[in-house]
C-alpha positions as CSV (number, residue, x, y, z in Angstrom):
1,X,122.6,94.8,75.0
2,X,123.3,93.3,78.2
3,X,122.1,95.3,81.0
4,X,122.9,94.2,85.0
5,X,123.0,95.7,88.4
6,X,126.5,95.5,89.6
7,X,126.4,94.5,93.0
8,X,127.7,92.0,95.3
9,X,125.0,89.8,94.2
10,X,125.7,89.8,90.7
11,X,129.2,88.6,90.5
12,X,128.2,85.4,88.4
13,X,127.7,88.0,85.3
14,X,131.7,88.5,85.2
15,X,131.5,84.9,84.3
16,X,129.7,85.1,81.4
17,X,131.1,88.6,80.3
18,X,134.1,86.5,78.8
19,X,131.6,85.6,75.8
20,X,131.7,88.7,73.0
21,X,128.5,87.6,71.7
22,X,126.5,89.5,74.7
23,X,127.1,93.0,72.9
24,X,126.8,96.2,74.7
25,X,127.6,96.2,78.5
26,X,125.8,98.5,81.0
27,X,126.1,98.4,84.5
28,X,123.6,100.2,86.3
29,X,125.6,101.3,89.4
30,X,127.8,102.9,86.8
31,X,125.4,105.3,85.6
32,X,124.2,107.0,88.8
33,X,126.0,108.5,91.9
34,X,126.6,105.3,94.2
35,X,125.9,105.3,98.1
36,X,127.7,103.2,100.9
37,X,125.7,100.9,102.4
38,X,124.9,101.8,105.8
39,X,123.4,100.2,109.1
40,X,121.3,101.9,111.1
41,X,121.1,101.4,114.7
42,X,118.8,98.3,116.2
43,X,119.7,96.9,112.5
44,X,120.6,93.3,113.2
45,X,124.4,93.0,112.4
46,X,125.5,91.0,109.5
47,X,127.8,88.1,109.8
48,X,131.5,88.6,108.5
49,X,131.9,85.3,106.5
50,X,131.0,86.9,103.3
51,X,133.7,89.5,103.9
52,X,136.9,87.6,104.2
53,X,140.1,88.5,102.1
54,X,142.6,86.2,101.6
55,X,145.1,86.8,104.5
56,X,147.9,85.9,102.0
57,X,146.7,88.8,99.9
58,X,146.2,91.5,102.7
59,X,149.9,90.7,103.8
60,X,151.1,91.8,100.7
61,X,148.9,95.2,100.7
62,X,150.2,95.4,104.1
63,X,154.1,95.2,103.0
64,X,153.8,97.4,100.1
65,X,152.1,99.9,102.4
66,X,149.1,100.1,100.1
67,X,146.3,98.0,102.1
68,X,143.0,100.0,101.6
69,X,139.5,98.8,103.6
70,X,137.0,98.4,100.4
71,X,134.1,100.6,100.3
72,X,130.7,98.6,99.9
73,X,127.7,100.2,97.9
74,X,123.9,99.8,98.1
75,X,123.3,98.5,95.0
76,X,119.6,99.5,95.0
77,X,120.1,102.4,92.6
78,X,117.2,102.4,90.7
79,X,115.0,103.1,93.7
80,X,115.5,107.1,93.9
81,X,113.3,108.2,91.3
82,X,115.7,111.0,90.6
83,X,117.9,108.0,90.0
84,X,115.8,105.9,87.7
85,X,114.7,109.1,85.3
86,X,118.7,108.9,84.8
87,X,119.0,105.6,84.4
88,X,116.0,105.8,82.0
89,X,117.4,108.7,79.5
90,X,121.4,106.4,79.8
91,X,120.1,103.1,78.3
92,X,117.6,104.9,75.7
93,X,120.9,106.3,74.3
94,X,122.9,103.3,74.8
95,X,119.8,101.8,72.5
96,X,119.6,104.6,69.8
97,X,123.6,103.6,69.3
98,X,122.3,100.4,68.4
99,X,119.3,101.1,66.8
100,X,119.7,104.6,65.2
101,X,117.1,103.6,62.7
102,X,114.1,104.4,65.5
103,X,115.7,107.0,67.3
104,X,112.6,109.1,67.2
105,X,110.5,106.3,68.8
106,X,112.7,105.7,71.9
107,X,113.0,109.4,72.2
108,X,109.3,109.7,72.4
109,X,108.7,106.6,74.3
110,X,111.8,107.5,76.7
111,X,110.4,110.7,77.5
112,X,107.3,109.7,78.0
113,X,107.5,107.4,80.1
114,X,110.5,109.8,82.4
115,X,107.6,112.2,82.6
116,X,105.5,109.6,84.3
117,X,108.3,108.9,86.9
118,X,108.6,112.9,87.3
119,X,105.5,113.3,88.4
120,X,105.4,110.5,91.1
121,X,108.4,112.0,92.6
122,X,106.7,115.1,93.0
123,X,104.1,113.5,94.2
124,X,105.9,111.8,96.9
125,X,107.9,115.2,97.5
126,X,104.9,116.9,98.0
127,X,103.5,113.9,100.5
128,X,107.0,114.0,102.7
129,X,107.0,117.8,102.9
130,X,103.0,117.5,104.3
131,X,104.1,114.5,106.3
132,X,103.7,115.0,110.5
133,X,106.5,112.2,110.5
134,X,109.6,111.2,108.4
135,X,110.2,107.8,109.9
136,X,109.9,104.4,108.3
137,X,109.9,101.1,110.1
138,X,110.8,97.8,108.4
139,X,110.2,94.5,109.7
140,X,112.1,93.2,106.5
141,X,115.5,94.1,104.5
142,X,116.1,97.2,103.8
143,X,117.0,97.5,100.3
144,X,115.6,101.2,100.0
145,X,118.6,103.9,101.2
146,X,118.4,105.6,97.9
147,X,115.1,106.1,98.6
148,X,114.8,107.7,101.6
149,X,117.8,109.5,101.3
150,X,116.6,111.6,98.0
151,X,113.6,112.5,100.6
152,X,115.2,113.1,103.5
153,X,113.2,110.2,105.4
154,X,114.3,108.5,108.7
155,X,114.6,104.4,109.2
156,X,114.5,101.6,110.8
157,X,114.8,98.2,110.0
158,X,115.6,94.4,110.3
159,X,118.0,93.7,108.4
160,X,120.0,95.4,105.8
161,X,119.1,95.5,102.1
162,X,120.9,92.6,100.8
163,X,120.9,90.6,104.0
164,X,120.7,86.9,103.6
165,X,119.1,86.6,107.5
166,X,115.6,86.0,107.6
167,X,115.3,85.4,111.4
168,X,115.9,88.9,113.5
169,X,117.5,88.2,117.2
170,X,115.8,88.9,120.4
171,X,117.3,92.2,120.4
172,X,116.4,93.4,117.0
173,X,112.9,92.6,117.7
174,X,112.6,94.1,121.1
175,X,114.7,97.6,119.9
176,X,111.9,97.8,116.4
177,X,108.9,97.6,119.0
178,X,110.1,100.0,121.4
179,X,110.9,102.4,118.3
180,X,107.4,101.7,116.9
181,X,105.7,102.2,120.2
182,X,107.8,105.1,121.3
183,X,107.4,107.2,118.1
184,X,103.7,106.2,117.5
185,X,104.4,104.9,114.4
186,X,101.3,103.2,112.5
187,X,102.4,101.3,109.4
188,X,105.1,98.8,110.1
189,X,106.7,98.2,106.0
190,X,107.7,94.4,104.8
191,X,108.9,93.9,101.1
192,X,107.0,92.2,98.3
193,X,107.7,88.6,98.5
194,X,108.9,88.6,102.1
195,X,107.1,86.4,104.4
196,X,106.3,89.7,106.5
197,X,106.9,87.1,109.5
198,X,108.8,90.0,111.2
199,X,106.6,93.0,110.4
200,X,103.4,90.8,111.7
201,X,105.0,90.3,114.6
202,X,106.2,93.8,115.6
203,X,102.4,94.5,114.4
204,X,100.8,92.8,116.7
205,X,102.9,93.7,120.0
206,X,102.2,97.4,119.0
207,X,98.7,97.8,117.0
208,X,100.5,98.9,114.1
209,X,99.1,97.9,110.5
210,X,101.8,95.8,107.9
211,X,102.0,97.1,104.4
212,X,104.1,96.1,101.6
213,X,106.1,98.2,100.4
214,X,107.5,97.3,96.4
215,X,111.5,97.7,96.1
216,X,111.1,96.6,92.1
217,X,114.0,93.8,92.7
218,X,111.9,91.6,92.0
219,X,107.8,90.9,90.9
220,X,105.2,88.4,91.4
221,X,104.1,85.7,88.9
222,X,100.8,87.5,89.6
223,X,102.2,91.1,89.0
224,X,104.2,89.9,86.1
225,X,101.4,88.3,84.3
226,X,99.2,91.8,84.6
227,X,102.0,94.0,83.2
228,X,102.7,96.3,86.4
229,X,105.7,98.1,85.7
230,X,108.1,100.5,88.2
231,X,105.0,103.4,87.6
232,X,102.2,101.1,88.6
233,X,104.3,99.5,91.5
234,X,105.6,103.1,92.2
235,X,102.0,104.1,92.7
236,X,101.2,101.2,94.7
237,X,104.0,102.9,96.8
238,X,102.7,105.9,97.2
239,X,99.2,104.5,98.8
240,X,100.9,102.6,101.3
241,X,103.1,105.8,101.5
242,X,100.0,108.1,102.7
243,X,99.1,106.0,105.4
244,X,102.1,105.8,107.0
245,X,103.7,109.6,106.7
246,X,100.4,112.1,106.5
């Protein structure tokens, strides 16, 4: 079984999809309700480069009348929770097709393990409805929308979730520290394996504390090693979570 995202970053994979031998197919942002990507304002803007058509093409939607502006979705699924106990219970089926012979093990296991994830959303339910604020600052990408949108949270960030900028403009800067400062906000967020270069800085021009916040795109040699998995990391979340909303 060969299981991938589906975004904009993992085009490559249609290459290799030409080979049989990979087996079952599942694309994660098939399996879920998709969002658009969004920028939220003092986001810095991204560059167009990446989002050329060929002009030769678009002529020819433009002659048959049937030229259509392409919708672009956050491909960041699995970071609702709702999302993930989905996305959890799809693949365990897609597995018992293959392996019928331990069905009742990857029910058991599958279950299990969704109950776990259950109870950390309630958990971070329960922290967002006893919050005093619903806003999150970001001096990083942004790769969480599904996120905050399943908890009705407000944002602001750097850069958008699959942003290839590293280095936010004078303006970007100045609007996050003025939003930190204005709203009194006390945990400023950067993403495991960032840099935090930009959350440091808006930290120290406005006393605020940096905290990492763990997306799950990626892990540490470190966290990898010790076997953390998306309920250790979730929990991890939940910490830094407390500090920043109650």
């Amino acid at each position: 079984m060969f299981v991938y995202t589906g975004g904009d970053s993992d085009t490559w994979v249609n290459e290799i999809l030409t080979d049989k031998k990979h087996g079952k197919v599942i694309k994660l942002m098939d399996l879920v309700e998709k969002r658009e990507e969004e920028e939220v304002e003092g986001m810095e803007e991204e560059k167009d480069e990446d989002h050329h058509h060929d002009d030769e093409e678009e002529h020819d939607h433009d002659h048959e009348g049937e030229k259509e502006e392409e919708v672009e979705y956050d491909e960041h699924v699995w970071t609702s929770l709702a999302n993930e106990q989905i996305i959890l219970k799809k693949l365990s089926n897609a597995l018992i097709e293959i392996d019928p012979k331990h069905q009742a093990t990857l029910k058991t296991n599958t279950n299990a393990y969704i109950k776990q994830v259950a109870q950390l959303e309630q958990e971070i339910k329960t922290i967002v409805d006893q919050s005093k604020t619903k806003q999150l600052v970001f001096g990083d990408r942004f790769p969480l929308l599904y996120f905050v949108k399943e908890y009705g949270l407000d944002y602001r960030a750097a850069f958008a979730g699959c942003s290839e900028q590293s280095e936010p403009s004078a303006k970007t800067l100045s609007y996050l520290i003025d939003y930190v400062r204005k709203h009194d906000v006390k945990i400023v967020f950067a993403i495991e394996l960032s840099n935090q270069n930009v959350a440091k800085t808006i930290a120290s021009e406005t006393g605020a504390k940096v905290r990492t916040f763990y997306t799950m795109h990626n892990v540490s040699a470190k966290d990898y090693n010790n076997h953390e998995t998306y309920v250790s990391l979730t929990k991890r979340n939940i910490k830094v979570l407390k500090e920043a909303l109650l």
